[in-house]
C-alpha positions as CSV (number, residue, x, y, z in Angstrom):
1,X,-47.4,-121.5,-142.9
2,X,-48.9,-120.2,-145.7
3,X,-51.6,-122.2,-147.8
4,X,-53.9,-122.1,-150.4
5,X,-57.2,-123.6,-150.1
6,X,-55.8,-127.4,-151.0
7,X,-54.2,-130.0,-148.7
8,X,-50.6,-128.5,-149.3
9,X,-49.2,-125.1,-150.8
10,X,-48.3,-124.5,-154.1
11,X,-46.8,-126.8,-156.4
12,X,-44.1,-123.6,-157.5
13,X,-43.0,-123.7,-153.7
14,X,-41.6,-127.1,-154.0
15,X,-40.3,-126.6,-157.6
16,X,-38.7,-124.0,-156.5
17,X,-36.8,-125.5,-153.6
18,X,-35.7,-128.2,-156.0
19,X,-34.1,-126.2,-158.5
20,X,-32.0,-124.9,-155.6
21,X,-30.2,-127.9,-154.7
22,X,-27.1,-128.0,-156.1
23,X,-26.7,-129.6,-159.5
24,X,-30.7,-130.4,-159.6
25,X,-33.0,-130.1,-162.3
26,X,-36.5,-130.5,-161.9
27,X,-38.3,-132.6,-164.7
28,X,-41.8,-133.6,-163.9
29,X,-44.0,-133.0,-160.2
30,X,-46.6,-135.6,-159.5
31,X,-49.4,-134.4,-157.3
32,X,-50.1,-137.7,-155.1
33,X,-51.3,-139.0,-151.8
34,X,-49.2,-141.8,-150.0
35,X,-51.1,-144.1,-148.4
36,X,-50.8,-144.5,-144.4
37,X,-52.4,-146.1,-141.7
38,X,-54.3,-144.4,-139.0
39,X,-54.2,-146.3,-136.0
40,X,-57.0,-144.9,-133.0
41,X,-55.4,-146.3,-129.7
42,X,-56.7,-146.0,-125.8
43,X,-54.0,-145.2,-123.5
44,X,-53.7,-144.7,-120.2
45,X,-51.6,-141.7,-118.9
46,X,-50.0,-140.7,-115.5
47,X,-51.1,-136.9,-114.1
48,X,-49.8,-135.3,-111.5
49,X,-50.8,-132.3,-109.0
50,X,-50.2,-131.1,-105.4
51,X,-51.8,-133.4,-102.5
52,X,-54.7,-132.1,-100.5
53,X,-52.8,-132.2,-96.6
54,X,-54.7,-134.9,-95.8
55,X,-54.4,-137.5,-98.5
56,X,-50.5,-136.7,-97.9
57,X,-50.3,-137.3,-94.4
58,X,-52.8,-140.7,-94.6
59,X,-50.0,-141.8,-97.4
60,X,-47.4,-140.9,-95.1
61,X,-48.9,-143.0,-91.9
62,X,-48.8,-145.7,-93.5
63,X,-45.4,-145.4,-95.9
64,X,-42.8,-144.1,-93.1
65,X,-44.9,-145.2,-90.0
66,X,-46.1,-148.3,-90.8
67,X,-50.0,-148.3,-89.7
68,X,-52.0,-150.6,-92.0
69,X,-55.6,-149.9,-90.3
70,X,-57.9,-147.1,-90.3
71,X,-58.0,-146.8,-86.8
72,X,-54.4,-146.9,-86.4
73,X,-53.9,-144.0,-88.6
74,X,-56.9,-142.2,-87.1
75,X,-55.9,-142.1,-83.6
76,X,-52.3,-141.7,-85.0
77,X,-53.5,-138.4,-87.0
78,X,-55.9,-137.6,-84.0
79,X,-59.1,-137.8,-86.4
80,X,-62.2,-138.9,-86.7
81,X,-62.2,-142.9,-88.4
82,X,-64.7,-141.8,-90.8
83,X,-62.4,-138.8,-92.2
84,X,-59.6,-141.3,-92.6
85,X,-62.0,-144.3,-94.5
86,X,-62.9,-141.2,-96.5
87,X,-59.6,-140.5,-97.6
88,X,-58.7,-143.7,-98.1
89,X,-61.5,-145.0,-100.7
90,X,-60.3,-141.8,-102.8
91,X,-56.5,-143.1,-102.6
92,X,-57.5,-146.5,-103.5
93,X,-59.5,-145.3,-106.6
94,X,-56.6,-143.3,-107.5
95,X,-54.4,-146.2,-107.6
96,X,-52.5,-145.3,-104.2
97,X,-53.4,-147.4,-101.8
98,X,-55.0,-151.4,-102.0
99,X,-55.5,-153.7,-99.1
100,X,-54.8,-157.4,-98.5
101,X,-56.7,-159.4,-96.1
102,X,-57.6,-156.5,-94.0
103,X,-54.1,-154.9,-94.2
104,X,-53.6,-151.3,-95.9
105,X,-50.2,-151.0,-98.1
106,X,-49.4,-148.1,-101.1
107,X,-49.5,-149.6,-104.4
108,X,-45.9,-148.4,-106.2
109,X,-47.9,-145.5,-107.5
110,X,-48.4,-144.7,-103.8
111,X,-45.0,-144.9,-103.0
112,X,-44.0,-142.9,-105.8
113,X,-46.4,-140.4,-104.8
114,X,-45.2,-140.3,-100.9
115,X,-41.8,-140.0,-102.4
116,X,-42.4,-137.1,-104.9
117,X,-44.8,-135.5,-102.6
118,X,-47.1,-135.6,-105.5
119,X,-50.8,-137.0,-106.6
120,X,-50.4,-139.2,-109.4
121,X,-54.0,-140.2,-111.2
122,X,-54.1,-142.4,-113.7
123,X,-56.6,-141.3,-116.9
124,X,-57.7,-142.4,-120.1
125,X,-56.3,-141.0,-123.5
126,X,-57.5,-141.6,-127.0
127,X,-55.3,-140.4,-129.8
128,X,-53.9,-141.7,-133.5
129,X,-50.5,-142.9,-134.6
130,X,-49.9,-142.7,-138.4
131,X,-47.9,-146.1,-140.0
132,X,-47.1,-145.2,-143.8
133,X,-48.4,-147.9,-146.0
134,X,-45.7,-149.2,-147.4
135,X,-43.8,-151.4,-144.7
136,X,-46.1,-150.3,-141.6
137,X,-43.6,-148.5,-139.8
138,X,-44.3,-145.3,-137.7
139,X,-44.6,-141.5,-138.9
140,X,-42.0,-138.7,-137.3
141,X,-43.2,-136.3,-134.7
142,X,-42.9,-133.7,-137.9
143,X,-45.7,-135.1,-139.5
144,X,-47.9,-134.4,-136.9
145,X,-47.7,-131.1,-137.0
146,X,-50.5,-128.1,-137.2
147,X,-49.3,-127.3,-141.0
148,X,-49.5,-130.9,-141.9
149,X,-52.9,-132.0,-143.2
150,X,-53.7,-135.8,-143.1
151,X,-56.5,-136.6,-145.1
152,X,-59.0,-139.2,-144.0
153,X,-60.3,-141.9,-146.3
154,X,-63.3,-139.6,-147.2
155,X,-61.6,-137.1,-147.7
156,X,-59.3,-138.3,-150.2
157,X,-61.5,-140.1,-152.3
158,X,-63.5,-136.5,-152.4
159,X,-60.6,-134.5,-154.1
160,X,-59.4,-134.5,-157.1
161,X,-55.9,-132.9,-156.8
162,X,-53.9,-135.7,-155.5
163,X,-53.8,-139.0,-157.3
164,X,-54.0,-142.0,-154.9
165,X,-51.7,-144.6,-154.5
166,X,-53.1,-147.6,-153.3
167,X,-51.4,-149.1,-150.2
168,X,-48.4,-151.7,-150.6
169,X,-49.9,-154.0,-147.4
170,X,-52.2,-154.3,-144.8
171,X,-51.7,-153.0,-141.3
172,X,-49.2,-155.2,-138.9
173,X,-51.0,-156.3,-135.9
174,X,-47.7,-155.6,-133.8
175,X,-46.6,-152.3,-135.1
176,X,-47.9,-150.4,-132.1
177,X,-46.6,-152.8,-129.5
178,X,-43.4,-152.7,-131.5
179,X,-43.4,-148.8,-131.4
180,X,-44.2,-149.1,-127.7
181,X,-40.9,-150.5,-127.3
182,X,-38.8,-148.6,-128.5
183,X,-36.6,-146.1,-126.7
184,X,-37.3,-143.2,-129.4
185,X,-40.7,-143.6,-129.3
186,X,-41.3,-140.1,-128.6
187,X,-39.6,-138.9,-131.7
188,X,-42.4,-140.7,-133.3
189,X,-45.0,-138.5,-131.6
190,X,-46.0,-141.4,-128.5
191,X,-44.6,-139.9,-125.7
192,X,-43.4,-142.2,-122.8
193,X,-46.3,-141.4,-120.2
194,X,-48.6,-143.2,-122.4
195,X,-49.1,-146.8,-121.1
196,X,-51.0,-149.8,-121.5
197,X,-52.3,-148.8,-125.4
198,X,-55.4,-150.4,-127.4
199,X,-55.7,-150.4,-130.4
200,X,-59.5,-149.5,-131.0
201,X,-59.6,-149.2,-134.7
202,X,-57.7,-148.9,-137.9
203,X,-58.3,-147.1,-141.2
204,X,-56.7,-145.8,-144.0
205,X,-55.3,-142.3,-144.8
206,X,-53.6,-140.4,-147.0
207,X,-50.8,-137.8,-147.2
208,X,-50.7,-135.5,-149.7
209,X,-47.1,-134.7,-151.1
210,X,-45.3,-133.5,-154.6
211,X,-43.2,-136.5,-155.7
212,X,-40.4,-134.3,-158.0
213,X,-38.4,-136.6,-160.6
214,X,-35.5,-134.5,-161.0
215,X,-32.1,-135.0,-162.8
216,X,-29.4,-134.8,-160.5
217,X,-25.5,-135.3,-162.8
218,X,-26.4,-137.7,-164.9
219,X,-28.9,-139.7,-163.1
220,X,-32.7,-139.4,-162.2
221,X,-33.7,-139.2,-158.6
222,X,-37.1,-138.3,-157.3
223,X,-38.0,-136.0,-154.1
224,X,-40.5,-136.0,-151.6
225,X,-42.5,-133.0,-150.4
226,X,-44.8,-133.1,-147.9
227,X,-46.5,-130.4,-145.3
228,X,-43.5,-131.4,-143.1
229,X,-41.9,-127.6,-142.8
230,X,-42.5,-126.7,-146.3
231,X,-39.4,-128.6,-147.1
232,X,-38.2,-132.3,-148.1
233,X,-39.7,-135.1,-146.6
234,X,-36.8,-137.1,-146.6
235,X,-38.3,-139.8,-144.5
236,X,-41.3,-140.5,-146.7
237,X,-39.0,-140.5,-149.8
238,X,-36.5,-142.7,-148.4
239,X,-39.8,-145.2,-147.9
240,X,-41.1,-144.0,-151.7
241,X,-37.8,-144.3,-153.4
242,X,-37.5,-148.1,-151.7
243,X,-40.9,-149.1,-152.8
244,X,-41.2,-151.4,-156.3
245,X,-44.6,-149.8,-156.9
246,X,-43.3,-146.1,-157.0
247,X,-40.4,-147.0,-159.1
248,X,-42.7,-148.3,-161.6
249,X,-44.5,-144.9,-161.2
250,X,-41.7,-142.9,-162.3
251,X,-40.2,-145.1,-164.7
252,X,-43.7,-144.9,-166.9
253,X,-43.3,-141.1,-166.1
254,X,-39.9,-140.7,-167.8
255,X,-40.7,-142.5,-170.9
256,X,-43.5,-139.5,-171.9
257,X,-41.9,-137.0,-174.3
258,X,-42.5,-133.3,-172.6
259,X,-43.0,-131.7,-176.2
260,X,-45.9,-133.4,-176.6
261,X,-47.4,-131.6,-173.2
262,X,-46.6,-127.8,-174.0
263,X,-48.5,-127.1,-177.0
264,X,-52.2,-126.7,-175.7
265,X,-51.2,-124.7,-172.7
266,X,-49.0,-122.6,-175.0
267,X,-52.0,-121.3,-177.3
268,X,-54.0,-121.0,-174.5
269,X,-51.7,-118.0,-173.4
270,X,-50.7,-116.7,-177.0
271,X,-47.5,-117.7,-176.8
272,X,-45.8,-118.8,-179.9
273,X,-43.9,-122.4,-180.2
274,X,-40.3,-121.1,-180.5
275,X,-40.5,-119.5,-177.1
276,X,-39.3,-122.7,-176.1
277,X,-35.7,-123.6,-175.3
278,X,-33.6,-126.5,-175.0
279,X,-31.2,-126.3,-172.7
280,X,-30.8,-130.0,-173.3
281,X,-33.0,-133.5,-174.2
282,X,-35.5,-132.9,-171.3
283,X,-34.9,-129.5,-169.9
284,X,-37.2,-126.4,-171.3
285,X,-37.2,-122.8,-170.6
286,X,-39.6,-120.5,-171.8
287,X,-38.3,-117.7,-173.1
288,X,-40.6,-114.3,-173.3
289,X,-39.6,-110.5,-173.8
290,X,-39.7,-108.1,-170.8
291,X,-43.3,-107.6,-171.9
292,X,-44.6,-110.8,-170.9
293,X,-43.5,-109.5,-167.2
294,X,-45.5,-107.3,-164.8
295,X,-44.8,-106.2,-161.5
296,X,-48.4,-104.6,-161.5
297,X,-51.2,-105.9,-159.7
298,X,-54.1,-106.4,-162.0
299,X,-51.9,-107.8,-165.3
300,X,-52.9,-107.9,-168.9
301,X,-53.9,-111.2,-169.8
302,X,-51.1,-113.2,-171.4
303,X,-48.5,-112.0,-169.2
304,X,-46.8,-113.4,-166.2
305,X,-45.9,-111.6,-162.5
306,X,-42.5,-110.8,-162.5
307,X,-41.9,-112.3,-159.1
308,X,-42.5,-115.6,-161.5
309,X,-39.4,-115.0,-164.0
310,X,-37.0,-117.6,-162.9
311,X,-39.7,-119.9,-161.4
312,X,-41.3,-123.2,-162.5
313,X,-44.7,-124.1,-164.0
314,X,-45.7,-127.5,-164.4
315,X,-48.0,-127.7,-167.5
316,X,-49.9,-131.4,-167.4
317,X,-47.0,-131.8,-164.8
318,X,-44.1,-131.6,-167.0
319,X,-41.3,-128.6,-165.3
320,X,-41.0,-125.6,-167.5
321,X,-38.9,-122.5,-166.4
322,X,-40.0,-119.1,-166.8
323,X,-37.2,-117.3,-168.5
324,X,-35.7,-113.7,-170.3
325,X,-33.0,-112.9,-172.0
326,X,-32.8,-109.6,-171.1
327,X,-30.6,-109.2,-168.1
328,X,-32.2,-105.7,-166.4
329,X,-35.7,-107.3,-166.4
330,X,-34.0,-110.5,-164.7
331,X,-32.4,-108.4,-162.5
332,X,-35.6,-106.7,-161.2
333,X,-37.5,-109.5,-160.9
334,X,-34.4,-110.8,-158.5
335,X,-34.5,-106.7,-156.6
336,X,-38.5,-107.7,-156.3
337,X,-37.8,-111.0,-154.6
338,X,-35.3,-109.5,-152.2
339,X,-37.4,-106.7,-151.0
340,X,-40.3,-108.8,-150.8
341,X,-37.8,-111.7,-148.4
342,X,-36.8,-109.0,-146.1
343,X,-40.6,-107.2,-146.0
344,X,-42.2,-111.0,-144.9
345,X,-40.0,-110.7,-141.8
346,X,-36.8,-108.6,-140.0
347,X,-34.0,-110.7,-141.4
348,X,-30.2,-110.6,-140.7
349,X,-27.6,-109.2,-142.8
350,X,-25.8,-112.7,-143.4
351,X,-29.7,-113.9,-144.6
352,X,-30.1,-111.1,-146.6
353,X,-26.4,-112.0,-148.4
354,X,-27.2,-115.6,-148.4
355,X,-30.4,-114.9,-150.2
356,X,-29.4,-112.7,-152.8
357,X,-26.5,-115.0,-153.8
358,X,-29.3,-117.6,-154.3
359,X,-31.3,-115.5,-156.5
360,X,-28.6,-114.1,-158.5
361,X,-27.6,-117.5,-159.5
362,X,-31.0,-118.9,-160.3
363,X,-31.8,-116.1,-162.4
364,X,-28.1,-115.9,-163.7
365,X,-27.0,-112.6,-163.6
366,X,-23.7,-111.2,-164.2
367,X,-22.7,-110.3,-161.1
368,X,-24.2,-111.0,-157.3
369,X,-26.7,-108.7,-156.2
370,X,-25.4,-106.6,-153.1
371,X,-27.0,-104.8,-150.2
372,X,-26.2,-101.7,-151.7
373,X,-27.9,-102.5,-154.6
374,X,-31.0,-103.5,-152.8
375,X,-30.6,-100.4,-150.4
376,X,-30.6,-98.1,-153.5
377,X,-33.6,-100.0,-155.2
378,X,-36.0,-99.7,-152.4
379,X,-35.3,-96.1,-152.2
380,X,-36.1,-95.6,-155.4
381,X,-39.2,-97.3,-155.0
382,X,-40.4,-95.8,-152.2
383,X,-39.9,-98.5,-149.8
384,X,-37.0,-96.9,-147.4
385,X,-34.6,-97.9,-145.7
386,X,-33.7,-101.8,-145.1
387,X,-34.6,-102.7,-141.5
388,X,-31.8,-105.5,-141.0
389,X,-30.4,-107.5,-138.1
390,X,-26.7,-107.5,-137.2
């Protein structure tokens, strides 16, 4: 997954993937860090591995023959006594094999192991379970992840990118034995070979996520995204959007008036105040002339990548669309995005179709992009040929 040097990608990526749900309209993107609970547990965990001969056989002697002393099993094995005690103290630290009052028998871990043919050895695991800190209850297997960055308290309270929200209650002394329980448990990233868990500690963390308040018909929902697959993180919004605190959140947030937010960042860029357009109450475009747009790679200031027209900008986190009227500089922005999709990796035709249907309609051109069209484009750019699946 691509990153920049943050806790998550960048905040465009998740606009973006917004605005291309149908009938959504992003509005504002909060940068914020919902609060968990890191759990550090001991567990215990079954391996397994071939027997050495000898260990098998012992096991053996005394599962299918019966023999409950060392001498029986030596003479019945034709070794030495001392071989066989030997082998025996290393199956009873294993777990295989205990005795009572003189009398050898296989633990059921012994008899497990007799009947797999296999060594079972029992060892200790430490490892951390994520509860988010709303109602306690466990993360998905998705959030543990190698894209997904968890931040620790210290780390959290370092940076300055992600707003913290403070947790909604304390950690539930029986979440883990609840977890434990359930049948799923490995779709919350504690697999069922780990037994007898500890907990040895708790703290708090944080993940970092873009909460998006978007306008969806004529209502306001908010979105989640997390590191989870650069996408939605439906499970963490479905805890966010259920949570009194958040709502509060989001209510203060659609009560500020997004004019007020543009100005500053405006002049900043030379860009005069009547750029902006309405499409209605709460939803801005800004509107430049094909000169504001640059394919090359060291830009005048004041002008934007044309890989950007189209795309969102978040201005003191208010949702502003880059926009142009003219049609052909829309349309090469959307050629620009295409060749670029299919460069990042060898896609299929019914991608590449899929794709340019997506960009034609966000940047609303007249007609759909083909692969013709895209075919003819990167020859005349000097790309080639489209390598394509199917």
């Amino acid at each position: 997954m691509s990153r920049n040097d943050g806790p998550l990608y960048a905040q465009t990526r998740a606009l973006e993937h917004a605005a291309s749900l149908p009938g959504v309209r992003p509005l504002r993107v909060h940068s914020l860090a919902f609060p968990l609970h890191a759990a550090e547990l001991d567990a215990t965990i079954e391996e397994h591995g071939p027997f050495d001969l000898l260990d098998r056989y012992v096991g053996l002697a005394i599962a299918d023959a019966r023999f409950t002393t060392a001498p029986e099993i030596a003479a019945f094995l034709g070794i030495s006594e001392r071989m066989v005690d030997r082998v025996l103290r290393f199956l009873h630290g294993i777990g295989h094999v205990q005795a009572n009052g003189g009398s050898l028998t296989l633990t059921p871990r012994g008899f497990r192991a007799v009947r797999d043919d296999r060594r079972y050895v029992e060892k200790r695991e430490k490892l951390r379970i994520y509860f988010d800190g709303v109602r306690c209850g466990p993360l998905r297997t998705a959030h543990y992840a190698p894209g997904v960055r968890v931040l620790d308290r210290e780390a959290a309270h370092a940076q300055r990118t992600f707003r913290l929200l403070q947790h909604g209650g304390p950690f539930q002394p029986g979440a883990v034995d609840d977890l434990a329980r359930r049948p799923d448990r490995g779709d919350y990233d504690l697999p069922d070979e780990l037994l007898n868990l500890e907990v040895s500690s708790i703290d708090q963390a944080f993940l970092p996520c873009y909460v998006i308040r978007a306008r969806k018909g004529g209502a306001r929902t908010t979105m989640v995204y997390s590191g989870v697959a650069d996408r939605r993180d439906l499970h963490i919004e479905k805890i966010f959007n259920g949570w009194p605190k958040s709502a509060h959140v989001m209510e203060a947030s659609d009560a500020e008036e997004p004019r007020d937010h543009f100005a500053g960042w405006m002049r900043q860029r030379d860009i005069a105040p009547d750029a902006i357009v309405w499409q209605d109450h709460d939803s801005p475009r800004l509107n430049l002339p094909p000169s504001r747009y640059t394919d090359k790679e060291n830009r005048p200031k004041n002008t934007f990548s044309l890989s950007m027209l189209g795309a969102y900008v978040a201005p003191r986190s208010h949702v502003l669309q880059l926009w142009c009227d003219d049609s052909a500089t829309r349309e090469k922005a959307a050629l620009g995005r295409a060749l670029a999709y299919v460069s990042s990796t060898r896609r299929t035709r019914d991608q590449l179709t899929e794709f340019l249907q997506r960009v034609s309609g966000q940047l609303e051109l007249p007609s759909d992009l083909t692969e013709e069209i895209l075919q003819r484009h990167a020859r005349e750019v000097g790309y080639g040929p489209l390598n394509l699946k199917g």
